[in-house]
C-alpha positions in Angstrom: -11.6 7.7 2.7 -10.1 6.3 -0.3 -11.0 6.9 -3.7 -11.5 3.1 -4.3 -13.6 2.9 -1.0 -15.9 6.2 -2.3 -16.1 4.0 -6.0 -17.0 0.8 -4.5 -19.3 2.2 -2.3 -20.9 3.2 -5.6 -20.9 0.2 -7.9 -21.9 -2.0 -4.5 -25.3 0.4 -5.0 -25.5 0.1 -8.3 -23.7 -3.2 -9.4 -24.4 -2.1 -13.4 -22.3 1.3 -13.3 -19.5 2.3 -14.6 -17.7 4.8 -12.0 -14.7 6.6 -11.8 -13.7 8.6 -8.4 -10.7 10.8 -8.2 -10.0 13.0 -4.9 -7.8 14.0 -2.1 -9.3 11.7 0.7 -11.5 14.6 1.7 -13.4 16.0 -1.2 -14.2 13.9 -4.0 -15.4 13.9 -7.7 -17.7 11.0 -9.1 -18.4 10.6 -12.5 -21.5 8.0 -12.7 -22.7 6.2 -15.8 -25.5 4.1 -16.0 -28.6 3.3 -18.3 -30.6 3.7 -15.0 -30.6 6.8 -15.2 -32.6 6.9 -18.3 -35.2 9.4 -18.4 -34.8 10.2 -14.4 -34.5 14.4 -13.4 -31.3 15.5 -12.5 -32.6 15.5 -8.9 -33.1 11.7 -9.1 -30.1 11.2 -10.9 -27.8 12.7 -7.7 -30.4 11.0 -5.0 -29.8 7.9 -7.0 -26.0 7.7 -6.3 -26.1 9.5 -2.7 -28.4 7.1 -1.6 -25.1 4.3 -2.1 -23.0 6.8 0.3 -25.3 8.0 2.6 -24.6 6.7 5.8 -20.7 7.3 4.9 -22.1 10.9 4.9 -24.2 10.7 8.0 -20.7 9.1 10.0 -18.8 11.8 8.8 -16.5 8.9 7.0 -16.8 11.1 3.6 -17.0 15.1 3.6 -17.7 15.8 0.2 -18.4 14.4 -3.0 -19.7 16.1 -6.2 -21.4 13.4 -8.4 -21.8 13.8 -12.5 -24.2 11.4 -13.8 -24.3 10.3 -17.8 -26.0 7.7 -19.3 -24.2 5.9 -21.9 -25.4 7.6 -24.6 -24.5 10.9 -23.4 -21.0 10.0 -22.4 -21.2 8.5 -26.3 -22.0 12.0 -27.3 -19.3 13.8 -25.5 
């Protein structure tokens, strides 16, 4: 897959984010930044953003992808 595939798979899930994917067509690396993830766990964070590439991940279409999640006011903060 390509990294613009992996990001809209993303932003199709969740229209609102802001998302940035870099990669090598095998493993990936998203950084995810939405208000929606306003005062979610961690856990629910990750579940809320595999949930957009899961059946890319069942088909064996994408390997691996390690997610970051922020909401705006912690990607404010730095």
């Amino acid at each position: 897959m390509e990294t613009t595939a992996v990001a809209d798979l993303i932003r199709r899930g969740m229209p609102e984010a802001e998302v940035e994917v870099t990669g090598d067509g095998e493993h990936f690396d998203a950084v995810v930044v939405s208000e929606q993830f306003e005062g979610l766990t961690p856990l629910a964070k990750q579940r809320l953003v595999m949930d957009t590439v899961k059946a890319e991940i069942a088909s064996g279409a994408l390997h691996a992808i390690s997610i970051r999640t922020l909401t705006p006011a912690q990607r404010a903060a730095g």
